[in-house]
MARBA-3410 file (N, C-alpha, C, O; in Angstrom, 1 decimal):
140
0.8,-1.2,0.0,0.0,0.0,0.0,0.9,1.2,0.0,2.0,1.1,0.5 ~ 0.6,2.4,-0.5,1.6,3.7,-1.2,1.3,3.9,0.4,0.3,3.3,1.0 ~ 2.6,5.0,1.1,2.2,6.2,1.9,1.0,7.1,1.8,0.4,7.4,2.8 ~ 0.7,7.3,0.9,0.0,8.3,0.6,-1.5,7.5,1.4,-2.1,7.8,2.5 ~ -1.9,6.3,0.5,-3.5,5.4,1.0,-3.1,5.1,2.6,-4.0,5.0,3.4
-1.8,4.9,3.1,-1.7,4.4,4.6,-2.1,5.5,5.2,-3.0,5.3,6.0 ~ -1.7,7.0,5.2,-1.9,8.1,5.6,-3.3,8.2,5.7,-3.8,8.4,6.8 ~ -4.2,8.3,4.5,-5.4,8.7,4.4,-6.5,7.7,5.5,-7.5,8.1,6.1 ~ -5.9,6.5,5.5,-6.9,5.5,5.9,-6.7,5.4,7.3,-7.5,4.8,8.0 ~ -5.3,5.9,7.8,-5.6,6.3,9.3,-5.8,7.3,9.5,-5.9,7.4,10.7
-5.9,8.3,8.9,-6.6,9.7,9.4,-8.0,9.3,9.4,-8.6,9.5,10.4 ~ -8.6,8.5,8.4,-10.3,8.0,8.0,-10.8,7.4,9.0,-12.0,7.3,9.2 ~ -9.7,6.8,9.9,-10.5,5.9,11.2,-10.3,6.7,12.6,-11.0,6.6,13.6 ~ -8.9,7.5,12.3,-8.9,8.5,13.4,-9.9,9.6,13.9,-10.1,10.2,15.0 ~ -10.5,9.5,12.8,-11.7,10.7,12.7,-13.0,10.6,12.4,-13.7,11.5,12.0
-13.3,9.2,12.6,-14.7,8.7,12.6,-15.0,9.1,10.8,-15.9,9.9,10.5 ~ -14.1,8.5,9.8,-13.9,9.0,8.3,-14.0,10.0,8.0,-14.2,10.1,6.7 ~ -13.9,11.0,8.6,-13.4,12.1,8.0,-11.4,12.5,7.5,-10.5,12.5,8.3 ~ -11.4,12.6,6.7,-10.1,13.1,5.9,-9.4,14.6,5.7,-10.4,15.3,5.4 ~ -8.6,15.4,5.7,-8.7,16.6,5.4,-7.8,16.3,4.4,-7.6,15.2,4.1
-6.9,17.8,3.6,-6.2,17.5,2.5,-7.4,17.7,1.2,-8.6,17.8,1.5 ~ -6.9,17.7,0.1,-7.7,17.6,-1.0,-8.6,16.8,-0.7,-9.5,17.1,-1.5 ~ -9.0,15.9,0.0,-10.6,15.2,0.2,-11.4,15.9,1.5,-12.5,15.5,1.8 ~ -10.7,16.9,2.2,-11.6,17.8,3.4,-13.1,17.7,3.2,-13.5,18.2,2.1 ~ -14.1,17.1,4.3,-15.3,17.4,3.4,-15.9,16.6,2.8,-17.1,16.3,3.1
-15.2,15.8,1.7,-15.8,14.9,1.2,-16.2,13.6,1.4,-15.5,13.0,2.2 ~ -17.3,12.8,0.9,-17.4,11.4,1.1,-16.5,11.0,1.2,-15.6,11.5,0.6 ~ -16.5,10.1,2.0,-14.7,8.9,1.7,-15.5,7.6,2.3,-16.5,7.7,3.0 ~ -15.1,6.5,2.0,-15.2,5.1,2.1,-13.7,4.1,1.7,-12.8,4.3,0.9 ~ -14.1,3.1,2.5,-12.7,2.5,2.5,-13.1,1.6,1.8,-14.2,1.2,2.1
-12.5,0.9,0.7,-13.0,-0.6,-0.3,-12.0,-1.6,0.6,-10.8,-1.5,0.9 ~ -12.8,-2.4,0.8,-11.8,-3.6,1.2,-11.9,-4.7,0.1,-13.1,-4.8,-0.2 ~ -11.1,-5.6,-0.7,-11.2,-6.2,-1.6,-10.0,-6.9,-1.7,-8.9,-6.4,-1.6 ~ -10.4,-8.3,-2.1,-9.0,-9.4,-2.2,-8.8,-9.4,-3.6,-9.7,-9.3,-4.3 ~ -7.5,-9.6,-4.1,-6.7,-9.2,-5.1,-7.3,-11.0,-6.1,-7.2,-12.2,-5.7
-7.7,-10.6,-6.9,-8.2,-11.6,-7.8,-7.2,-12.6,-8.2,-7.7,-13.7,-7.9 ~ -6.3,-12.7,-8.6,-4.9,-13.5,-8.6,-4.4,-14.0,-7.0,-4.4,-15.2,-6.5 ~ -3.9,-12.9,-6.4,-3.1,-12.7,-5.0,-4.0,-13.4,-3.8,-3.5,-13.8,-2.7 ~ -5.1,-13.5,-3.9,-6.2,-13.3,-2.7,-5.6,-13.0,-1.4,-5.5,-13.6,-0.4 ~ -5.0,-11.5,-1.9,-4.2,-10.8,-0.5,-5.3,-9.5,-0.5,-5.8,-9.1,-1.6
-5.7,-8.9,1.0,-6.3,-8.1,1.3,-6.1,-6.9,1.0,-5.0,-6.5,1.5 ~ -6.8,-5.9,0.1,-6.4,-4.5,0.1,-7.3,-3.7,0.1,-8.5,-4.0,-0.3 ~ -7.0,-2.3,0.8,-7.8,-1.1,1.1,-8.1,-0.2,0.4,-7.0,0.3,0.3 ~ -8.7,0.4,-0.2,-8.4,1.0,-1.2,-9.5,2.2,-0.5,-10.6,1.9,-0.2 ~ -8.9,3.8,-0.3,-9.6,4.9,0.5,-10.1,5.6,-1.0,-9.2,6.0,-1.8
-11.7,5.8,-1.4,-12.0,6.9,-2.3,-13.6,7.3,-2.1,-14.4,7.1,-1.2 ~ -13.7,8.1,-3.2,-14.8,8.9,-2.3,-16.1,8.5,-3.0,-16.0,8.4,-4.2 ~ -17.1,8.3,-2.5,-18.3,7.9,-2.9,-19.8,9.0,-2.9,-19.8,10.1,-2.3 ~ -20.6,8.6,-3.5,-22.0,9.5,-3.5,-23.3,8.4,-2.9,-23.4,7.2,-3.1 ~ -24.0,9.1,-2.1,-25.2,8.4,-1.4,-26.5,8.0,-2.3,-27.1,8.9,-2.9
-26.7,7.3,-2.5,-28.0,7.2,-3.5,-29.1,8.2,-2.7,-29.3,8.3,-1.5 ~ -29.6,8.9,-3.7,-30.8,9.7,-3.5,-31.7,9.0,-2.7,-31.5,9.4,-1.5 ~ -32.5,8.3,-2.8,-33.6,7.8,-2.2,-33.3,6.2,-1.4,-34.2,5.8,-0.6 ~ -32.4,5.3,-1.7,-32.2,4.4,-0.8,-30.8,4.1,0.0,-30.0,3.6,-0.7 ~ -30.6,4.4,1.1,-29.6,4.4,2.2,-28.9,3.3,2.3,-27.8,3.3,3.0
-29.5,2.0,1.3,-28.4,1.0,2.0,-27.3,1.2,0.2,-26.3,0.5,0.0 ~ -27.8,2.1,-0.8,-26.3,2.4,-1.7,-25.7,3.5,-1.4,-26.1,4.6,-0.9 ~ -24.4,3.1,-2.1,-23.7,4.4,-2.1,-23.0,3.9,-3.7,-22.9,2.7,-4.0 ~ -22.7,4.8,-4.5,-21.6,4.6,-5.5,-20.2,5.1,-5.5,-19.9,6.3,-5.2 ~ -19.2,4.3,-6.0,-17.8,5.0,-6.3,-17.4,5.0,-7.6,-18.3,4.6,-8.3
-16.4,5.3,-8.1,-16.0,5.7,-9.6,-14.6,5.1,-9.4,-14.0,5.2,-8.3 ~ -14.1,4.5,-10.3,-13.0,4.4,-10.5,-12.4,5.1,-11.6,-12.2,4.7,-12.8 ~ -12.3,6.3,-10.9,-11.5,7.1,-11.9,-9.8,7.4,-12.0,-9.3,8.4,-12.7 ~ -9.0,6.3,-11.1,-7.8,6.7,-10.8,-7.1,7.8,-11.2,-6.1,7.8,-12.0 ~ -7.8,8.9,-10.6,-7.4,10.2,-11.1,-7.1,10.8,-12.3,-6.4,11.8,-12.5
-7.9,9.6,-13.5,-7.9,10.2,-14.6,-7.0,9.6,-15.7,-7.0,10.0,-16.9 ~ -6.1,8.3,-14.9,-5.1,7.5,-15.5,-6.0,6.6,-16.7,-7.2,6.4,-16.6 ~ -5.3,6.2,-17.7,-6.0,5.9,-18.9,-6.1,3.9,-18.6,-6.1,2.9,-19.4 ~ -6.1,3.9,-17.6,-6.4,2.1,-17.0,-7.1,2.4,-15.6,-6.9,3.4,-14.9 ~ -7.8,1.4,-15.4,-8.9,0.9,-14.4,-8.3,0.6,-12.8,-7.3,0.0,-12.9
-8.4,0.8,-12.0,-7.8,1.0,-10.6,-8.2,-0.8,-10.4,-9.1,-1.3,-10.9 ~ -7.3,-1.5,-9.5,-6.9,-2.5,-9.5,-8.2,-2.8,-8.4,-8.6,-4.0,-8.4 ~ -8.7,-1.9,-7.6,-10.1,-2.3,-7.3,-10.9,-2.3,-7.9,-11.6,-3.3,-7.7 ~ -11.4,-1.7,-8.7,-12.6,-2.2,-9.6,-12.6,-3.5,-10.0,-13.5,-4.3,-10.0 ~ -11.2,-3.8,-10.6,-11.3,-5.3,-10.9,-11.2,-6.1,-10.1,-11.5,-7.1,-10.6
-10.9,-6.2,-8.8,-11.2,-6.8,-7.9,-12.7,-7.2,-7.0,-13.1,-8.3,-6.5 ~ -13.2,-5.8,-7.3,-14.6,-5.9,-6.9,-15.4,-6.4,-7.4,-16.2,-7.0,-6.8 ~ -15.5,-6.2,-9.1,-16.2,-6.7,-9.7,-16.0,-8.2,-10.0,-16.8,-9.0,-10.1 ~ -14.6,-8.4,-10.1,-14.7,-10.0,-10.1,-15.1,-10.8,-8.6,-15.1,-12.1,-8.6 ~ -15.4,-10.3,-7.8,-15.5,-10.9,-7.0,-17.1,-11.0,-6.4,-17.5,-11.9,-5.7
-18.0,-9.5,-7.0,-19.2,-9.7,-6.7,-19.9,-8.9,-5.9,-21.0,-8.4,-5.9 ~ -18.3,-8.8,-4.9,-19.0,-8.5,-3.0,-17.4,-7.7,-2.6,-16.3,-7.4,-3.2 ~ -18.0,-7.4,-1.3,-16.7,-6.6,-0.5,-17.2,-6.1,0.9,-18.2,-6.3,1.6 ~ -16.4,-5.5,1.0,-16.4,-4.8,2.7,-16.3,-3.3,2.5,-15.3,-2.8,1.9 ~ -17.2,-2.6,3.0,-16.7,-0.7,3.3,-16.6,-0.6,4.5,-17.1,-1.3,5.4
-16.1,0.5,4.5,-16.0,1.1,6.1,-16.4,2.8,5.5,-15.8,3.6,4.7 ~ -17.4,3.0,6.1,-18.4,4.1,6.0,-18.7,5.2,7.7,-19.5,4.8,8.5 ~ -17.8,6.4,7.8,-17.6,6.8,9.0,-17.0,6.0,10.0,-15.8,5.9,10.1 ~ -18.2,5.4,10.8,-17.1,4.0,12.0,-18.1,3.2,11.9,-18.5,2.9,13.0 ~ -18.7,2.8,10.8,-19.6,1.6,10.3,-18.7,0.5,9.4,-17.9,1.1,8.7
-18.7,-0.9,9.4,-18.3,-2.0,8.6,-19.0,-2.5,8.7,-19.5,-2.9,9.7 ~ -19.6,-3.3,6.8,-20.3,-4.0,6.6,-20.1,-4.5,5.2,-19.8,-3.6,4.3 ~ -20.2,-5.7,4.8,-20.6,-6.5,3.4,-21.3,-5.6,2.4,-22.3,-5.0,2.9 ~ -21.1,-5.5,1.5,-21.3,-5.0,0.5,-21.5,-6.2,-1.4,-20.6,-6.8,-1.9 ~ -23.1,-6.0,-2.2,-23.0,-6.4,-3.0,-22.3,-5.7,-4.0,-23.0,-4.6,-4.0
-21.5,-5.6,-4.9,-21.2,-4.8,-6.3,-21.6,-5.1,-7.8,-21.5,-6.1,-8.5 ~ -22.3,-3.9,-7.9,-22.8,-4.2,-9.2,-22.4,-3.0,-10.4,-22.5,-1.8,-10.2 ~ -22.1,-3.5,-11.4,-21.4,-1.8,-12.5,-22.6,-1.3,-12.5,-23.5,-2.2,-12.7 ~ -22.9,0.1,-12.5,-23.7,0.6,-13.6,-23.3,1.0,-14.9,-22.2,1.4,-15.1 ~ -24.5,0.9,-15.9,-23.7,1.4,-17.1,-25.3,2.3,-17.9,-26.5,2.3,-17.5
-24.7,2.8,-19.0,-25.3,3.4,-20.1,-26.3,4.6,-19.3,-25.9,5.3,-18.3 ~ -27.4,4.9,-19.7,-27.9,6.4,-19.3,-27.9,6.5,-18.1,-28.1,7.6,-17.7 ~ -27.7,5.3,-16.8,-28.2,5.6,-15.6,-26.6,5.8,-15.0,-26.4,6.4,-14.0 ~ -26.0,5.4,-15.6,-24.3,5.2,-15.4,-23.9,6.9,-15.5,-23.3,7.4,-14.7 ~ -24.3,7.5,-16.8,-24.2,8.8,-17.0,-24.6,9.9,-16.3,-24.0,11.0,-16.3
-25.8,9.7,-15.7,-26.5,10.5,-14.9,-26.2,10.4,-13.5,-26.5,11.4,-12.8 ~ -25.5,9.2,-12.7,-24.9,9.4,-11.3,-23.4,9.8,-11.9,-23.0,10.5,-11.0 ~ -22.7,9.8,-12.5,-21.3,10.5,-12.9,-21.7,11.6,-12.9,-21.3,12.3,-11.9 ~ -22.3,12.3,-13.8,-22.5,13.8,-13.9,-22.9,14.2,-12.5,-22.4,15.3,-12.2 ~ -23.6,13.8,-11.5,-23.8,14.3,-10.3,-22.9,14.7,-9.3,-22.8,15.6,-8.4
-21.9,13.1,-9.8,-20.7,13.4,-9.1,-19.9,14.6,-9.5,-19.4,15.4,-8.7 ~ -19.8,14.7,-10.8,-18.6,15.6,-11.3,-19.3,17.0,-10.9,-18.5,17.9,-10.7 ~ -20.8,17.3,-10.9,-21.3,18.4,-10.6,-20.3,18.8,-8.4,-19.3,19.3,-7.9 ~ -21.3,18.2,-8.2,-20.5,18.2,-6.9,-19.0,18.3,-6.4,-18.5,19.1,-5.6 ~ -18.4,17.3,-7.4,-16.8,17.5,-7.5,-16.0,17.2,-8.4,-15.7,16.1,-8.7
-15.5,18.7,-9.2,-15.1,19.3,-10.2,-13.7,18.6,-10.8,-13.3,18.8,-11.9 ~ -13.3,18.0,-10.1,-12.3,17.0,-10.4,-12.8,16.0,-10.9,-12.2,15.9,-12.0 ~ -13.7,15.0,-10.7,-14.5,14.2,-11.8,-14.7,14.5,-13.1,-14.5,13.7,-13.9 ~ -15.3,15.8,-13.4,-15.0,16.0,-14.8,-13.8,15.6,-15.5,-13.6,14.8,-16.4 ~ -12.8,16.8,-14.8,-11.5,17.0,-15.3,-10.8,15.6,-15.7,-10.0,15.6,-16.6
-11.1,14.0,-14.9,-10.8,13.1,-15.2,-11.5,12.4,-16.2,-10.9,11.6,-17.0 ~ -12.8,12.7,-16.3,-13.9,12.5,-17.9,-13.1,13.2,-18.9,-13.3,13.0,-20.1 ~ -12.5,13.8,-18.5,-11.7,14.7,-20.3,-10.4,13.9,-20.1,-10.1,13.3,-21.1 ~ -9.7,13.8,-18.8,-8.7,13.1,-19.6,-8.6,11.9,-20.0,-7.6,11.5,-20.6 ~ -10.0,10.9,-19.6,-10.0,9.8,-20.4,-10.6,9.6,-21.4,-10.8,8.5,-21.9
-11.1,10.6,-22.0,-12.0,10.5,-22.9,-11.3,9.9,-24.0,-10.1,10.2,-24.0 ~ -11.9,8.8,-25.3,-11.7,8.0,-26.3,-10.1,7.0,-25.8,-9.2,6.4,-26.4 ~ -10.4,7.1,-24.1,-9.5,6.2,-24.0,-10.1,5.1,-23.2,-9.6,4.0,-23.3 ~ -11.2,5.1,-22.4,-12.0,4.5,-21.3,-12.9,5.5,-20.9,-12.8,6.7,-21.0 ~ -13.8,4.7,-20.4,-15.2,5.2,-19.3,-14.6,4.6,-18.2,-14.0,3.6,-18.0
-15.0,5.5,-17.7,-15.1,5.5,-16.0,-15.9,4.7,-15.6,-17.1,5.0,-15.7 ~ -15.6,3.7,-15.0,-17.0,2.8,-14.6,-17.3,3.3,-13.1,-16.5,3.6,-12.2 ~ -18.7,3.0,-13.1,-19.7,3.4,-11.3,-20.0,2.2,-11.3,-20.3,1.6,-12.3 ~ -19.9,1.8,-9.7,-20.1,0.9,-9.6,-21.0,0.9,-8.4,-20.8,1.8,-7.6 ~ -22.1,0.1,-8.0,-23.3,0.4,-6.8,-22.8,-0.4,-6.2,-22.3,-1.4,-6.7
-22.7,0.1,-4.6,-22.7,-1.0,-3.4,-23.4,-1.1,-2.6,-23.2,-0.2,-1.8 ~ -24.4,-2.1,-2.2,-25.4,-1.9,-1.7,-25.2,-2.9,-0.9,-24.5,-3.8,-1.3 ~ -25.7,-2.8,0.9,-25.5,-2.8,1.9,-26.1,-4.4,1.7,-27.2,-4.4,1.2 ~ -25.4,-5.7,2.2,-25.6,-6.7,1.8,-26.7,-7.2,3.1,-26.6,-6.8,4.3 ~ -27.5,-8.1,2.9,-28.7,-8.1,4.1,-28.3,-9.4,5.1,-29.0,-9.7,6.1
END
């Protein structure tokens, strides 16, 4: 794990998930997910949006800040189905499912509305990848 995600992710528990730094403020959620090859445990700290109307989703983006390849959790998550978040000082199971096509478009732009840096990573991948959203919904 970089310095940088070890830093973030004990500030995230230090502070009942709150972060300061460029994410001050924002959602944050922790991915827990086993490496599809490795089945070694990794954390992965980024920021998510609450679904409008039902509480047990939240969505994240894997937009590795805009890099022209897919963050090594997404593929993790999605090959695997399921996962773990840590949401404030809550832990629980999680199902994953991608969203895609007009409904996929319409929670991105909400995001990027809210935070202006999502766009900026929609231009720089553009005709290179989509950004995939992915739902995680609070497993029963």
């Amino acid at each position: 794990m970089s310095d940088w995600n070890a830093n973030v992710i004990t500030q995230f528990r230090e502070n009942e998930g709150k972060v300061g730094g460029n994410f001050e403020g924002a959602p944050m959620v922790l991915l827990h997910h086993v490496g599809r090859r490795s089945g070694q445990e990794f954390i992965a700290p980024t920021m998510y949006l609450a679904d409008e109307t039902d509480p047990a989703v939240i969505y994240v983006f894997a937009s590795k800040g805009g890099a022209p390849t897919n963050p090594d959790w997404y593929r993790n998550l999605t090959a695997a189905g399921e996962g773990v978040v840590e949401v404030g000082t809550e832990t629980y199971k999680v199902t994953v499912d991608e969203v895609t096509g007009a409904e996929r478009d319409r929670i991105y732009a909400e995001q990027a509305r809210r935070y202006p840096g999502f766009a900026e990573y929609e231009v720089r991948t553009a005709g290179i990848r989509t950004i995939p959203v992915l739902k995680l919904t609070r497993a029963s």
